[in-house]
C-alpha positions in Angstrom: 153.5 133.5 63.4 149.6 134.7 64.0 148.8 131.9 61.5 151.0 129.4 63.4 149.8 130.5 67.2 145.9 130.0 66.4 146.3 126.7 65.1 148.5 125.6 68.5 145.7 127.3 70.1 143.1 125.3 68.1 145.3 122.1 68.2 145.6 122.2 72.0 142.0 122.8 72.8 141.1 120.0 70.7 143.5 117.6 72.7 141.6 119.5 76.0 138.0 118.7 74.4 139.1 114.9 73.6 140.5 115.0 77.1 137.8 116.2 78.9 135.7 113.6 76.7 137.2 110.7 77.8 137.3 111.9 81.3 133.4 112.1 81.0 133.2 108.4 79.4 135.0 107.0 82.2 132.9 108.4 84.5 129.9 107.0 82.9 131.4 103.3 83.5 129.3 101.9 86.2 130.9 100.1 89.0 130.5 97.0 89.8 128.5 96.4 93.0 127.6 92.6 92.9 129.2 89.5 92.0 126.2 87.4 91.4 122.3 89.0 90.2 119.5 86.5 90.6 116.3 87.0 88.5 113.1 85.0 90.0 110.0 85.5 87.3 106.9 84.0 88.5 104.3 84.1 86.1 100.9 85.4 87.2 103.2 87.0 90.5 100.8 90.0 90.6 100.3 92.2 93.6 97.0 91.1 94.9 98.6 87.8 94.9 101.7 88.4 96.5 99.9 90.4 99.5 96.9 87.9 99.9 99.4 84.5 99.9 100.9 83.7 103.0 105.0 84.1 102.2 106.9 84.0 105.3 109.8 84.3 103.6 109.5 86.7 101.1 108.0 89.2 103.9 111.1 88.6 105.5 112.9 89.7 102.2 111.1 92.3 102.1 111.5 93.5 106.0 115.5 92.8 105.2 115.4 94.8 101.7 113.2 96.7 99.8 109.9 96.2 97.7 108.1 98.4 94.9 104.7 97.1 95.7 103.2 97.8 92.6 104.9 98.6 90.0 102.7 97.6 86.5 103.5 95.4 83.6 103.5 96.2 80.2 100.2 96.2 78.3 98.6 94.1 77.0 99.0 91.7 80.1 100.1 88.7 78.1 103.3 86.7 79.0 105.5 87.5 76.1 105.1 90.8 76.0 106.2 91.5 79.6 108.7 88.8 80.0 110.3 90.6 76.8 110.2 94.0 78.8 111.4 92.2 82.3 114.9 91.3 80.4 115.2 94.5 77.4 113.9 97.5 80.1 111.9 98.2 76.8 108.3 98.9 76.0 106.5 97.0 73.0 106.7 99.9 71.0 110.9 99.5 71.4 111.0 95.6 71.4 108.3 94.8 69.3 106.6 91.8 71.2 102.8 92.9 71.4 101.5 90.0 72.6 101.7 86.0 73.0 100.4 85.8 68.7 104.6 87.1 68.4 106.6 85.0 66.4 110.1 85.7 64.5 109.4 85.1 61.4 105.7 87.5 62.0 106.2 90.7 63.0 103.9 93.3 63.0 106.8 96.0 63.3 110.3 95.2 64.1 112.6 96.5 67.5 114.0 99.8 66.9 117.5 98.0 67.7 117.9 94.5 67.2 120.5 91.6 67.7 121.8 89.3 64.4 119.0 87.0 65.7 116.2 90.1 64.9 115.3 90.6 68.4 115.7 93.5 70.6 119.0 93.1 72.7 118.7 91.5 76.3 120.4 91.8 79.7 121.8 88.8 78.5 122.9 90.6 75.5 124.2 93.4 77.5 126.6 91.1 80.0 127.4 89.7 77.0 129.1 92.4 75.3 130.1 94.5 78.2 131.2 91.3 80.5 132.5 88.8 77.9 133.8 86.4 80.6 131.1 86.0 82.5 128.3 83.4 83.6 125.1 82.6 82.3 122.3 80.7 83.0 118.9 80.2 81.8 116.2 78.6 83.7 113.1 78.0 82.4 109.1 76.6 82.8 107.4 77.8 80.2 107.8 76.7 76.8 107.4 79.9 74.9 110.1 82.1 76.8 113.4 81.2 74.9 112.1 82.4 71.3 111.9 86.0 72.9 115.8 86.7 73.4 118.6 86.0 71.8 120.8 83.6 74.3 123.7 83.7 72.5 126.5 83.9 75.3 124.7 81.9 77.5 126.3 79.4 79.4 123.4 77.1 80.2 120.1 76.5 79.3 117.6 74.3 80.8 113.9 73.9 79.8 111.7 71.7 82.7 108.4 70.3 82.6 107.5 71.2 86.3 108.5 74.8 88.2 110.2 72.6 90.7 111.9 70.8 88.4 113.4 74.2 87.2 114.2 75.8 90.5 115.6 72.6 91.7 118.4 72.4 89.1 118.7 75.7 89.3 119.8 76.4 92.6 121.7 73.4 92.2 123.8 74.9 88.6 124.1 77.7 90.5 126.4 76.4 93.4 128.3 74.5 91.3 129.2 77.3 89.1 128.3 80.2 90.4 127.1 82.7 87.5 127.7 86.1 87.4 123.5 85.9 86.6 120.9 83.5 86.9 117.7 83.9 85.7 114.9 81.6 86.7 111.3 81.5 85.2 108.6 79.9 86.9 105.0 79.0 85.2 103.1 76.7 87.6 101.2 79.8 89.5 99.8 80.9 86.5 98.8 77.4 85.8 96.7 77.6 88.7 95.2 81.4 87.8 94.1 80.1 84.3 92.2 76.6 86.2 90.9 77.8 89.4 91.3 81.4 89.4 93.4 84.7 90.9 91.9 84.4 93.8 91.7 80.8 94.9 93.2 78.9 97.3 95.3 76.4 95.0 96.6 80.3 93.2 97.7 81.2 96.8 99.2 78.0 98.0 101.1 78.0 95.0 102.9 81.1 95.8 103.2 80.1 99.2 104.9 76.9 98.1 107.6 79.3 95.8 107.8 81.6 98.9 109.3 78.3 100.6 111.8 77.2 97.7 113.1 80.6 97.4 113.8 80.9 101.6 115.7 77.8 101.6 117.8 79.4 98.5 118.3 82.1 100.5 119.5 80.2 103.3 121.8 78.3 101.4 123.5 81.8 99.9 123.6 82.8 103.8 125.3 79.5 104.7 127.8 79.5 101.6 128.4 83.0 102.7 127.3 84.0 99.2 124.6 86.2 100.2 127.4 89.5 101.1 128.3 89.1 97.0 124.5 88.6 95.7 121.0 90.8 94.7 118.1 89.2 94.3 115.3 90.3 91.9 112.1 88.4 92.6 109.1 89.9 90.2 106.0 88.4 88.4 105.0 89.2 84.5 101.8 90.4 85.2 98.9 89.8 87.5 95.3 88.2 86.7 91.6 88.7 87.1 89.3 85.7 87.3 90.6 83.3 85.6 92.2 85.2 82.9 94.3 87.9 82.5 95.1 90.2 79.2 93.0 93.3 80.1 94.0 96.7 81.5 93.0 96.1 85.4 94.5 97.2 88.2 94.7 93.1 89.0 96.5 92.5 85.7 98.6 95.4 85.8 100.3 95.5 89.2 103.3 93.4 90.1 105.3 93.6 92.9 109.1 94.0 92.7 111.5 92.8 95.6 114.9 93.3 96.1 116.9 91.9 98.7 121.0 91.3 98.9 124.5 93.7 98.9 123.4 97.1 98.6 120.0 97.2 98.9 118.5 99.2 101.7 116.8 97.5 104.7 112.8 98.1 104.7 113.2 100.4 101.9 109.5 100.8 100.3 110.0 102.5 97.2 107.5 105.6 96.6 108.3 106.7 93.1 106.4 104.4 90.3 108.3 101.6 88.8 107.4 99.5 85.8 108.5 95.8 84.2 111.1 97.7 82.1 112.8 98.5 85.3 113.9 95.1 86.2 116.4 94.7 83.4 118.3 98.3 83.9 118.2 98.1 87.8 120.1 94.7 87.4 122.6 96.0 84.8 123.5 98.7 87.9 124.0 96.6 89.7 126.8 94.6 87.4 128.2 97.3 86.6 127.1 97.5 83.1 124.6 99.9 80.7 121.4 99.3 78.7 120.8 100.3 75.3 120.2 104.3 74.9 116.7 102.8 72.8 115.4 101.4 76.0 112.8 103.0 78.7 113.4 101.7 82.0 115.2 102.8 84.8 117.1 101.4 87.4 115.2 101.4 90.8 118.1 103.5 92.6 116.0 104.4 95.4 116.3 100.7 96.9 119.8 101.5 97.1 120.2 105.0 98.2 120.4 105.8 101.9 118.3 109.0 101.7 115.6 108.4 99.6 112.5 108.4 100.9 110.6 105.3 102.0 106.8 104.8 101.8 105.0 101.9 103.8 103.7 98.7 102.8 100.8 96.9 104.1 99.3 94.0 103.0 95.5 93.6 102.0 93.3 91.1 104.0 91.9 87.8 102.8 88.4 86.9 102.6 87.5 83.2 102.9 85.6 81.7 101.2 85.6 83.6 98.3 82.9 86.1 96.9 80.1 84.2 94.9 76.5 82.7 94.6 75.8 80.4 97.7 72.2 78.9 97.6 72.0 78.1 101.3 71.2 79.6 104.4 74.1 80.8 106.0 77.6 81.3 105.4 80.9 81.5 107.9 83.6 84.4 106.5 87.4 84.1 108.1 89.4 87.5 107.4 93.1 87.1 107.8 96.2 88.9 106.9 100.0 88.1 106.1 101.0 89.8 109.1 100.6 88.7 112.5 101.0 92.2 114.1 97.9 93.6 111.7 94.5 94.5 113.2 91.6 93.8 110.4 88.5 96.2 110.3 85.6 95.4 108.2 82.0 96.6 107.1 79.5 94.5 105.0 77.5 97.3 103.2 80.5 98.1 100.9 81.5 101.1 103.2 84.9 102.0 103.5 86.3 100.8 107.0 87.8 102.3 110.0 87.6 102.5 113.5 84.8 104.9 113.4 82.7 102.9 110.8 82.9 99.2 110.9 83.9 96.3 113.4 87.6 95.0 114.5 87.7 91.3 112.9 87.9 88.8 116.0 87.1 85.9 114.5 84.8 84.1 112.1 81.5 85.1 111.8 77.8 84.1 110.1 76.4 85.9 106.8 73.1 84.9 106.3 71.8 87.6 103.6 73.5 89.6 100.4 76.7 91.0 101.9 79.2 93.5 100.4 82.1 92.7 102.4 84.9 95.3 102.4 87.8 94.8 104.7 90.9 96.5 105.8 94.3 96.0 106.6 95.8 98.3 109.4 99.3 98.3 110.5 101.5 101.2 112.4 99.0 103.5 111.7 98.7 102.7 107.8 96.0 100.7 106.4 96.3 98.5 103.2 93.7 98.6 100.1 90.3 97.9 100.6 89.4 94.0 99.4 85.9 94.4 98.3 84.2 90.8 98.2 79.9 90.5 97.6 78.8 87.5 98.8 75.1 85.9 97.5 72.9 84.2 99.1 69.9 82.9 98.4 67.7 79.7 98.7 64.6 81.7 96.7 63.6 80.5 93.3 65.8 82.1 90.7 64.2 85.4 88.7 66.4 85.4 85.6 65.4 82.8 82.6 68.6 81.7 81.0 68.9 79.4 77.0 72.1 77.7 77.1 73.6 76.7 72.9 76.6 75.3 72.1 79.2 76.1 69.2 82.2 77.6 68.6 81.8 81.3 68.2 84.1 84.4 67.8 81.3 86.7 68.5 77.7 86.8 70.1 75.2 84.7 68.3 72.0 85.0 66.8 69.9 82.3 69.3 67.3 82.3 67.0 69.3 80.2 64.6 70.6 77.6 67.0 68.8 74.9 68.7 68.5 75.4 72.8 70.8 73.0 74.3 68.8 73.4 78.3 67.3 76.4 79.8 66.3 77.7 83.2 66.2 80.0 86.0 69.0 81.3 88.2 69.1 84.0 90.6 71.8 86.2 88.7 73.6 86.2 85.6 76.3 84.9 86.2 77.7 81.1 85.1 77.8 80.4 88.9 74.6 77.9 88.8 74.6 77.4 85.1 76.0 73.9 83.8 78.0 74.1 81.1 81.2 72.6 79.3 84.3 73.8 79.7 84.3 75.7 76.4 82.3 76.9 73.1 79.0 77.7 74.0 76.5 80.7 74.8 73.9 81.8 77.0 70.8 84.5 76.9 69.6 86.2 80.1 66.3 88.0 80.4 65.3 89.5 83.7 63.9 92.7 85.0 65.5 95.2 86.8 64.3 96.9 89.3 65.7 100.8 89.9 64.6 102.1 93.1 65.1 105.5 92.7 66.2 108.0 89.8 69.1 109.4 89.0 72.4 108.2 87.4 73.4 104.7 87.5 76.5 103.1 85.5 76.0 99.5 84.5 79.7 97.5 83.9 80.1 94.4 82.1 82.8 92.4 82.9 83.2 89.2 80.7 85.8 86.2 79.0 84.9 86.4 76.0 82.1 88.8 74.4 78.8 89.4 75.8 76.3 92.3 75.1 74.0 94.0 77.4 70.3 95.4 76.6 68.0 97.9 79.1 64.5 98.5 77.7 65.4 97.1 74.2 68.6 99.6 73.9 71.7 98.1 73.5 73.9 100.0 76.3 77.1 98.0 76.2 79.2 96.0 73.7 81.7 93.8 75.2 81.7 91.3 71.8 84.6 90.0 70.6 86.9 86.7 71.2 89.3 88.6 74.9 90.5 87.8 78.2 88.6 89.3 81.2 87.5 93.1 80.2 84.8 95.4 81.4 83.1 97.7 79.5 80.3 100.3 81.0 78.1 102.6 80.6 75.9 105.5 82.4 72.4 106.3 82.3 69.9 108.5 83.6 66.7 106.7 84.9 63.4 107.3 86.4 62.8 105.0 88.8 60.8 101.8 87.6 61.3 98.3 86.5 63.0 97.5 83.5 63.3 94.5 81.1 67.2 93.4 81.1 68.9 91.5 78.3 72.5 90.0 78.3 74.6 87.9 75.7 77.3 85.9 76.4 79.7 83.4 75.2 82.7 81.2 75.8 85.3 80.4 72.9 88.6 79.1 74.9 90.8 79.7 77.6 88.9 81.0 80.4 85.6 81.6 81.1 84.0 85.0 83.5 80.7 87.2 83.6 79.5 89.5 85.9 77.3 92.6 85.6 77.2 94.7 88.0 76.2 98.6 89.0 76.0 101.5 90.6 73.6 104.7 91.6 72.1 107.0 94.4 72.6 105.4 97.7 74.3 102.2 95.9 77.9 101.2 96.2 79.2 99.0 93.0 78.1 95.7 93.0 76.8 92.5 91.1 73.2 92.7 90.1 71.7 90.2 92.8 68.0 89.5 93.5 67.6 92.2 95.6 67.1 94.6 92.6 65.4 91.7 90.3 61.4 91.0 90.2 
């Protein structure tokens, strides 16, 4: 009878446990809050881009819903990498995708979990499994995106040549079947980062002109009364310095993240840091489904959640036209801000700006010498990031002597095996005055620097592709190598005195940038101009 008692006891407990068990499974079953989950990728979308373009509509998202407004991508800053995180909410290390060299059948490591394809599972993956009678459709601009997932499940897929092409047919798919999610992926802004850079105008207007396409979507949700069933995700895949991007900069790294529809909190800005590999688990909440345990991200809850707590968002100014070598006289600078309730302060020794060190923007005004611009946003008592730009001018005959070659080089050369192409003077090293072709070739600087007083002074080289710098015959920094935009520095302690100043540089494809710049006693950071040249 004891015998018979303890196993009851043991047999009833276990039906308890297994109880209890299931109890806590079905309370790990997400709801459902949505019907329909939008995805809107624009490629180069980065933060500096986002608050510098004028988007009308996308503030108004934003004013209506909520925005992370800068969250960071996914090193390195390449599209496949970060597109693969948008849709897994995993890191390389999970996925596998380390950069845009990624192919199937080359891997460098497989994903720790992987789909009968060999990839790491998707979103799409996940409704998929978990919603096997749903929706799905696949937008896309640029042609490398589909290799990255496994689409299996998908309802539609549609490659286009042109970003309006692809949002075109997509809104129009979209009302004629109505997917449970839609994912969109737009390439032309990048397009325009890589040709004129990150911080032109043609960048700018081309996120102004998606800004536009997505408000009339919205409208049309609003009108079909679709909009009470619907969350929108609008995000870019990373940002861009220059005319490249690839590197570990703030520029690169930041993206914002908006969300707007059914649930989501009205002018929620979200405090807590938030990441690529968000995107993906933040939309699976919202349809009620779950991630892979393998994954990192998180969903954003906060834009959801009545009582977290909101930070505040405001927008950087523009500077027009932008930084750069101007050999004239004088120049005329326009500051403006995409917000017409923001007062602009700004200084132009590289200052930080306020009310008690500056001047209130009122309208354009004349540079006529080197400026270090730095300007302000300010807006219900918050102010935005400084925008630093250093404007040169200068109609003086230039003091660095430049030898231009041509080749095709994965490294620095040696110029005194290569025949001199042209050679000159210009006022800076830079490629601003320089004539060159649009790839393969190098150039030698010689000038000297003057340091004006002793101390410490840290010397950065920014460059795409390698370049070398030299002080007194000492190599300081090495920035060689065949990379996107990157800076590299160094510090040294100097006596004051002139110094003879040596940098290397060369082009091999996609993207071109050099500056050198620095900074000591009594001198904010800034391109070496002809002010500290003789």
């Amino acid at each position: 009878m004891k015998s018979s008692n303890l196993y009851r006891i043991r047999f009833q407990f276990g039906i308890f446990f297994i109880l209890l068990c299931c109890l806590g499974c079905n309370q790990e079953i997400p709801e459902r809050k949505v019907k329909h989950a939008i995805l809107i990728g624009l490629d180069a979308f980065g933060s500096r881009g986002f608050q510098k373009a004028e988007t009308p509509h996308l503030n108004q998202m934003v004013a209506e819903g909520a925005i992370a407004p800068f969250a960071r991508a996914v090193l390195p800053t390449n599209s496949s990498p970060n597109w693969t995180s948008m849709l897994t909410g995993a890191d390389p290390l999970q996925h596998g995708v380390y950069d845009n060299d990624w192919e199937l059948d080359n891997q460098r490591w497989p994903p720790v979990i992987a789909t009968e394809k060999g990839v790491y599972p998707s979103l799409f993956n996940w409704i998929n499994d978990q919603l096997p009678e749903s929706n799905m459709h696949f937008f896309y601009e640029w042609g490398g995106l589909a290799r990255l997932y496994d689409l299996e499940g998908v309802d539609k897929v549609f490659h286009g040549d042109t970003g309006d092409e692809v949002f075109t047919n997509a809104v129009n798919a979209f009302f004629e079947e109505r997917p449970d999610f839609l994912f969109i992926d737009i390439d032309e802004i990048d397009h325009y980062g890589h040709q004129d850079g990150h911080d032109s105008k043609s960048y700018f207007q081309s996120i102004s002109h998606y800004d536009s396409l997505i408000g009339n979507f919205v409208e049309k949700l609003k009108d079909a009364g679709l909009m009470e069933e619907t969350l929108i995700l609008i995000t870019g895949d990373h940002g861009g310095i220059g005319k490249g991007h690839g590197g570990n900069s703030l520029e690169e790294l930041e993206i914002p993240i908006i969300l707007f529809g059914k649930g989501v909190q009205k002018g929620r800005v979200v405090a807590k840091p938030c990441y690529q590999y968000d995107v993906a688990p933040t939309l699976a909440y919202a349809l009620g489904i779950k991630p892979p345990d393998a994954g990192v991200g998180r969903p954003i809850l906060e834009a959801f959640d009545p009582k977290a707590k909101s930070g505040t968002f405001v927008p950087m100014p523009v500077i027009s036209p932008a930084s750069g070598f101007y050999k004239q006289k004088e120049l005329i600078l326009e500051i403006s801000a995409d917000s017409p309730r923001a007062e602009i302060w700004y200084t132009l020794d590289g200052t930080p700006p306020s009310t008690d060190n500056g001047k209130k923007y009122e309208g354009p005004f004349p540079i006529s010498e080197n400026s270090l611009v730095t300007a302000v946003t300010w807006l219900e008592n918050q102010s935005s990031r400084q925008e630093i730009q250093q404007y040169r001018i200068s109609n003086e005959e230039g003091k660095v002597n430049w030898k231009y070659v041509e080749g095709t080089f994965t490294q620095v050369p040696d110029f005194d095996n290569l025949s001199v192409i042209t050679s000159g003077k210009s006022s800076e090293i830079s490629l601003d005055e320089i004539p060159h072709r649009a790839d393969h070739f190098a150039l030698h600087y010689t000038a000297n620097l003057v340091i004006p007083k002793s101390g410490t002074y840290t010397f950065f080289l920014e460059s795409d592709d390698g370049s070398l710098l030299f002080l007194n015959g000492e190599k300081v920094i090495d920035n060689d190598g065949s990379h996107s935009t990157r800076e590299k520095n160094a510090s040294l302690d100097l006596e004051a005195g002139i110094f003879p100043l040596e940098v290397y540089y060369f082009d091999d494809i996609a993207g071109e940038a050099l500056e050198v710049s620095f900074v000591g006693p009594g001198i904010p950071k800034q391109i070496i101009t002809t002010d500290f040249l003789k």
